[in-house]
C-alpha positions in Angstrom: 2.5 -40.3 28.4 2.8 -37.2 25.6 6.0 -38.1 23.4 6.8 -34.8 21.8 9.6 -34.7 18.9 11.9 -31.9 18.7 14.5 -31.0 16.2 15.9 -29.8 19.2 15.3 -29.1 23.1 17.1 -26.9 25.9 20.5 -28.4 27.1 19.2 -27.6 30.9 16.9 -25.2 32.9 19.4 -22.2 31.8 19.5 -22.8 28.1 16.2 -20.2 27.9 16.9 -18.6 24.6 16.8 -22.2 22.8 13.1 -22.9 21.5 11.5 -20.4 24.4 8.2 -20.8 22.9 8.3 -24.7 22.9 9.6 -24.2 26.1 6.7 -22.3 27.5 4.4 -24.7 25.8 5.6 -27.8 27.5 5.2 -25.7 31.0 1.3 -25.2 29.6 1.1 -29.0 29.5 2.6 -29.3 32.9 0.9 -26.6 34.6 -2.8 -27.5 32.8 -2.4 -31.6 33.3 -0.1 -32.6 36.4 -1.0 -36.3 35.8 0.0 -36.4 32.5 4.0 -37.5 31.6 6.2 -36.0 28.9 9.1 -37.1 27.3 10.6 -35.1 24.5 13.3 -36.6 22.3 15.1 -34.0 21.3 17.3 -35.3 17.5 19.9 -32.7 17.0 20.4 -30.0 20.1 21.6 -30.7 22.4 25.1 -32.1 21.0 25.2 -35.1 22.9 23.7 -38.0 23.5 22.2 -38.7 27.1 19.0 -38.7 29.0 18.8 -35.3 31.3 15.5 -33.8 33.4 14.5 -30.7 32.4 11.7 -28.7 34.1 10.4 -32.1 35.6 10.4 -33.6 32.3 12.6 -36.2 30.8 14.4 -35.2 27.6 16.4 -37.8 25.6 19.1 -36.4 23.6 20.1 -38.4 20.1 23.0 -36.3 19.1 21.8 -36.3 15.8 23.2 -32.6 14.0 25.3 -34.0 11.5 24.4 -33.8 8.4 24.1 -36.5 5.8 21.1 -38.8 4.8 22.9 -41.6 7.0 23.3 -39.9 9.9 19.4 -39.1 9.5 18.4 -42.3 9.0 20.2 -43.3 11.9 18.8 -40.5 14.2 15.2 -41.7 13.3 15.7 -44.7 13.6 17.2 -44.3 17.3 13.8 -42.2 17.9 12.4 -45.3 17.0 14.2 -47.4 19.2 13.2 -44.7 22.3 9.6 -44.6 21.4 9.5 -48.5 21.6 11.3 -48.9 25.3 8.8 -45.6 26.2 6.0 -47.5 25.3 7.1 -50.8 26.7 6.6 -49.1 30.6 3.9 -46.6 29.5 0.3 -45.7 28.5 1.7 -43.5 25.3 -1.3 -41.5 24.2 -0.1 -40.4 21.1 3.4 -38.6 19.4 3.3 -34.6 19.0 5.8 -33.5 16.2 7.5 -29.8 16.3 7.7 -28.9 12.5 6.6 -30.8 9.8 9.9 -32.0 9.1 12.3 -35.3 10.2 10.9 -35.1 13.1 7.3 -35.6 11.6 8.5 -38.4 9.5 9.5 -40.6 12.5 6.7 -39.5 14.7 4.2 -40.4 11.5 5.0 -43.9 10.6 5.7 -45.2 14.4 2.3 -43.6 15.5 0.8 -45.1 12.6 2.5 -48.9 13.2 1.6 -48.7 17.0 -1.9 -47.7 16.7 -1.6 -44.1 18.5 -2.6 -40.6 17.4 0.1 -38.3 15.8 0.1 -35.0 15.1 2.6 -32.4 13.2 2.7 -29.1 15.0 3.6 -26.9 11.3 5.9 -23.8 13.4 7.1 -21.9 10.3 9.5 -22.8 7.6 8.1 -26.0 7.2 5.1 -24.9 5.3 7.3 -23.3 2.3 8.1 -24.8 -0.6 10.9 -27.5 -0.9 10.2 -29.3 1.9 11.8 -32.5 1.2 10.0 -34.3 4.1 6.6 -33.5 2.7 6.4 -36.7 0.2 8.1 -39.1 2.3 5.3 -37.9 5.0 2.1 -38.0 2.7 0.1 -36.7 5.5 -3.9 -36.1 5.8 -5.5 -33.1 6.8 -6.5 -34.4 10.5 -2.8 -35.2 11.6 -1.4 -31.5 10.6 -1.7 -28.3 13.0 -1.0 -25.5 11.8 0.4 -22.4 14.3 -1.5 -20.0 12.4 -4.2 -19.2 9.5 -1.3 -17.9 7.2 0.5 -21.4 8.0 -2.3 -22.8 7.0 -2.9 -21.0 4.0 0.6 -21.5 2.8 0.9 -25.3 3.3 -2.5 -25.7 1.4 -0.7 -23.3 -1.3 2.4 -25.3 -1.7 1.4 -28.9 -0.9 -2.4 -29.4 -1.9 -3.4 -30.4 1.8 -5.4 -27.7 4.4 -4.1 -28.8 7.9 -7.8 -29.5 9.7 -6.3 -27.3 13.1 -5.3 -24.8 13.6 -3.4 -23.7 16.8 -1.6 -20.9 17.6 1.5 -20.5 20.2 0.9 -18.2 22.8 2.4 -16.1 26.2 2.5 -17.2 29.7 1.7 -14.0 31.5 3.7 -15.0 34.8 7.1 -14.7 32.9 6.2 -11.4 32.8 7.2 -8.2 35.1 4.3 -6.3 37.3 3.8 -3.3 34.4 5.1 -0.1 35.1 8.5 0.2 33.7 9.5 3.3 32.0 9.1 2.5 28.5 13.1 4.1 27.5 13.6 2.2 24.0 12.2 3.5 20.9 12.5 0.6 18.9 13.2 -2.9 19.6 14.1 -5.9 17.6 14.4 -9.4 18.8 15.7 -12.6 16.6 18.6 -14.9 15.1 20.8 -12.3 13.3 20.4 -14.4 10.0 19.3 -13.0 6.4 15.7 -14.3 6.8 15.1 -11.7 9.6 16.4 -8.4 7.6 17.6 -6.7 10.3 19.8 -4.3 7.8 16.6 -2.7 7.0 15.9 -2.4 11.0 19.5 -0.3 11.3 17.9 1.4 8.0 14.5 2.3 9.2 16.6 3.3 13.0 18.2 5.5 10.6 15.4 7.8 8.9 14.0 8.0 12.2 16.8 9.5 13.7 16.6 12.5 11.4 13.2 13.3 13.3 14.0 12.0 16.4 17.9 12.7 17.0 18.1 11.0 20.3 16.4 7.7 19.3 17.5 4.2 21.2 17.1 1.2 19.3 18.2 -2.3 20.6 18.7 -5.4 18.6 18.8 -8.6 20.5 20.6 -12.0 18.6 23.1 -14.1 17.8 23.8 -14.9 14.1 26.2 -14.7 11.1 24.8 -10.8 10.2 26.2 -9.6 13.4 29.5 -8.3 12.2 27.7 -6.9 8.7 25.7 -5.0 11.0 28.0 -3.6 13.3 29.9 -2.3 10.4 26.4 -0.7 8.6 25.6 0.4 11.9 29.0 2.3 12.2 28.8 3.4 8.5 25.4 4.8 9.0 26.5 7.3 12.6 24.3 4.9 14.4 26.6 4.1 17.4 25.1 5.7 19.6 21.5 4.9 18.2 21.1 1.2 18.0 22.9 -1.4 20.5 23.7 -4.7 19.6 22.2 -6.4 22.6 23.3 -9.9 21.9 21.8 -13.0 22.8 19.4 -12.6 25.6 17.6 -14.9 27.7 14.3 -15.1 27.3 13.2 -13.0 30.4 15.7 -10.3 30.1 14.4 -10.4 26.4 10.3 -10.2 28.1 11.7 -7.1 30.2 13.4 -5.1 27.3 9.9 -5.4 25.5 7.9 -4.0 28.7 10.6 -1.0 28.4 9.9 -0.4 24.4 7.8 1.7 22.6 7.9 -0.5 19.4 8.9 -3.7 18.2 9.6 -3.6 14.6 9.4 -7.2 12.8 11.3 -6.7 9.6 11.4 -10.4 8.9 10.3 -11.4 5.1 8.3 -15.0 6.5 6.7 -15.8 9.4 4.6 -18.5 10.4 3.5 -16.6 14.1 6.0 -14.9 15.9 6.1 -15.7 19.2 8.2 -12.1 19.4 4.9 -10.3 18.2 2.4 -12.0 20.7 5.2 -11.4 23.7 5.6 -7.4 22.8 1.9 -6.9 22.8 1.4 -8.5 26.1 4.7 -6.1 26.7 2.4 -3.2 25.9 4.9 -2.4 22.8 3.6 -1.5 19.1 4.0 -3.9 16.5 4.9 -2.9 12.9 5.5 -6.3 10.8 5.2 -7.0 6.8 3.6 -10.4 7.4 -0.2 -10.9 8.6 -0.1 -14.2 10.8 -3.3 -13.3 12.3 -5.3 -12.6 9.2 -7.9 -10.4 11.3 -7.4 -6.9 12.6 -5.2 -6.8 16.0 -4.9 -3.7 18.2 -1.5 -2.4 18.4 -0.2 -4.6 15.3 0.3 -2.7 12.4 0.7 -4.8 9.6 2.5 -2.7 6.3 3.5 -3.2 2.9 6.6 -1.5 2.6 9.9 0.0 4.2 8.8 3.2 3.6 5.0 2.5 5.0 6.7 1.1 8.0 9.3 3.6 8.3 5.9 6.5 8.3 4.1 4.9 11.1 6.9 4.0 13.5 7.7 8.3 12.9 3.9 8.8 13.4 3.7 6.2 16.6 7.0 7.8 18.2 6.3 11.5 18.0 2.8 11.2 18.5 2.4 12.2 22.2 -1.5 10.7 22.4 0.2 6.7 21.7 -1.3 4.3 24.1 1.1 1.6 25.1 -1.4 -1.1 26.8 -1.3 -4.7 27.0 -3.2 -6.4 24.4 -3.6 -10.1 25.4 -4.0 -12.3 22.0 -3.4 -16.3 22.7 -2.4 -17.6 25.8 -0.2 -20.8 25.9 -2.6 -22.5 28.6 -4.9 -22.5 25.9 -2.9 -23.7 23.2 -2.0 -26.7 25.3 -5.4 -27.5 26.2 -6.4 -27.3 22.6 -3.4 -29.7 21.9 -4.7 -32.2 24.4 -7.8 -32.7 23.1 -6.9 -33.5 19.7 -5.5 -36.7 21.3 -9.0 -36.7 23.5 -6.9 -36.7 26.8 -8.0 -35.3 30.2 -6.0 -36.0 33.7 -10.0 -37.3 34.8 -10.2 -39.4 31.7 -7.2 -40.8 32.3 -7.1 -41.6 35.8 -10.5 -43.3 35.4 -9.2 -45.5 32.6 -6.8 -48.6 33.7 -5.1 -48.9 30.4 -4.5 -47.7 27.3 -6.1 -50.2 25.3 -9.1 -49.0 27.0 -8.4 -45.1 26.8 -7.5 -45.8 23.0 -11.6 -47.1 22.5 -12.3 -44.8 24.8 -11.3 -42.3 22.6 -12.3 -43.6 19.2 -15.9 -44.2 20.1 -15.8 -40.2 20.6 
């Protein structure tokens, strides 16, 4: 059994615009090792607390959003409690942490008192500075993935430690369409409508396109506080009938509306790896971000310094008659998850030729 910890987790099978890419990860465990069991403990999302199936899995719930240092004592230490009665009927081969966070903290110090493997899957935000958690963690190098080489970079920058992995997220191709759609939006943005993502300077770039390109369709598709503030710029701006307000999508209407644009513009100021990015060059969209994930030079992602710089080459991509919208295939989540796996030295052979875990846990220090 894989124990994965989750700040949060879908509330059921339709709930696909919560966490997609963790979703899609733990379907790349499923699909890549059908003997292996999962239980994710999800601490805050969904609101309640109960034990539901979800995809074949089993996710425990802890109810665990409010805020308050009590409340997330008490939410880790009724993770605690659920990794104890797991391992109780189980062969637990290790805990895999989302974030770097609360969620790490638990994972950490039970993995550690049990004897089992843990690792800290860093996803983004947790690799900035003023993460509380980071102290009250103390972790090594070997326990800490990082999702990317600027993750990587950037918890080495602000904490003093390299995480020894790194491991990116990744698509599943078979959530996406047969290609072939007609490719009728210009630009596309996709994310939480929060300040982070700077989607004011999307309806702004939307705008100083449209003076070349009069007829221009842009769609923005969230949820957030910045809605309404962007609905009025939007109308302030004689965008109305230029950008859309697409709302909250689920994550294949969300795949689809990228195999029908031209660009995806990524106007966010951080980002650990954008799952967004990977998906809309599988899409066979263009990619204009401000932040380099990658590190290396990837067809189709233009990676600028500036509005202005970004505002140039989506005007150069979009009247250029000669742009090439292809796939580009990066990182596949089948190999993400098999990469995962073997940092806790599992295999569905291994373990089916192992009678307990005592013996898979030498098995797997000797290598």
């Amino acid at each position: 059994m894989l124990v994965i910890l989750s700040p949060g987790f879908p509330a059921d099978e339709q709930d696909t615009a919560c966490l997609p890419a963790q979703q899609v990860f733990v379907r790349a465990l499923n699909r890549n090792y059908p003997l292996l069991k999962i239980v994710i403990i999800a601490f805050e999302y969904p609101k309640r607390k109960d034990r539901y199936t979800w995809s074949g899995n089993t996710v425990i719930a802890l109810n665990g959003w409010k805020k308050g240092r009590m409340s997330k004592l008490r939410t880790c230490l009724a993770a605690w409690r659920q990794m104890s009665l797991l391992q109780r009927e189980n062969d637990v081969v290790g805990v895999l942490s989302f974030w770097c966070g609360g969620c790490a903290l638990a994972g950490k110090y039970y993995a550690k008192w049990k004897g089992l493997r843990h690792a800290a899957w860093i996803l983004g935000q947790d690799a900035r500075r003023g993460n509380v958690f980071i102290r009250l963690i103390r972790p090594v190098a070997g326990e800490l993935v990082a999702m990317s080489n600027f993750l990587a970079t950037e918890f080495e920058r602000n904490y003093g430690i390299r995480p020894r992995h790194v491991i990116p997220n990744g698509v599943d191709p078979a959530l996406f369409l047969p290609d072939g759609a007609r490719r009728d939006i210009d630009v596309l943005g996709v994310g939480s409508l929060i300040p982070l993502k700077r989607y004011d300077l999307f309806v702004a770039v939307v705008k100083e396109l449209s003076e070349d390109l009069p007829f221009i369709n842009g769609v923005l598709c969230g949820k957030g506080p910045e809605r309404d503030r962007l609905q009025h710029m939007i109308g302030e701006l004689g965008l109305a009938g230029r950008i859309r307000l697409a709302g909250e999508q689920s994550h294949r209407n969300a795949l689809e509306l990228m195999q029908r644009s031209r660009i995806l513009l990524h106007t966010s100021s951080y980002e650990g790896f954008s799952t967004v990015c990977l998906e809309a060059l599988y899409a066979g969209a263009h990619v204009i971000s401000f932040c380099d994930a990658v590190g290396l030079p990837v067809k189709n992602w233009h990676v600028v310094s500036s509005p202005d710089e970004m505002i140039g080459l989506a005007k150069k991509l979009l009247l250029d008659d000669g742009t090439v919208y292809e796939s580009v295939h990066l990182y596949m989540m089948d190999d993400s998850a098999r990469k995962m796996m073997e940092l806790f030295c599992y295999s569905d052979e291994t373990m089916a030729s192992i009678p307990s875990a005592i013996a898979w846990k030498d098995s797997c220090d000797r290598n």
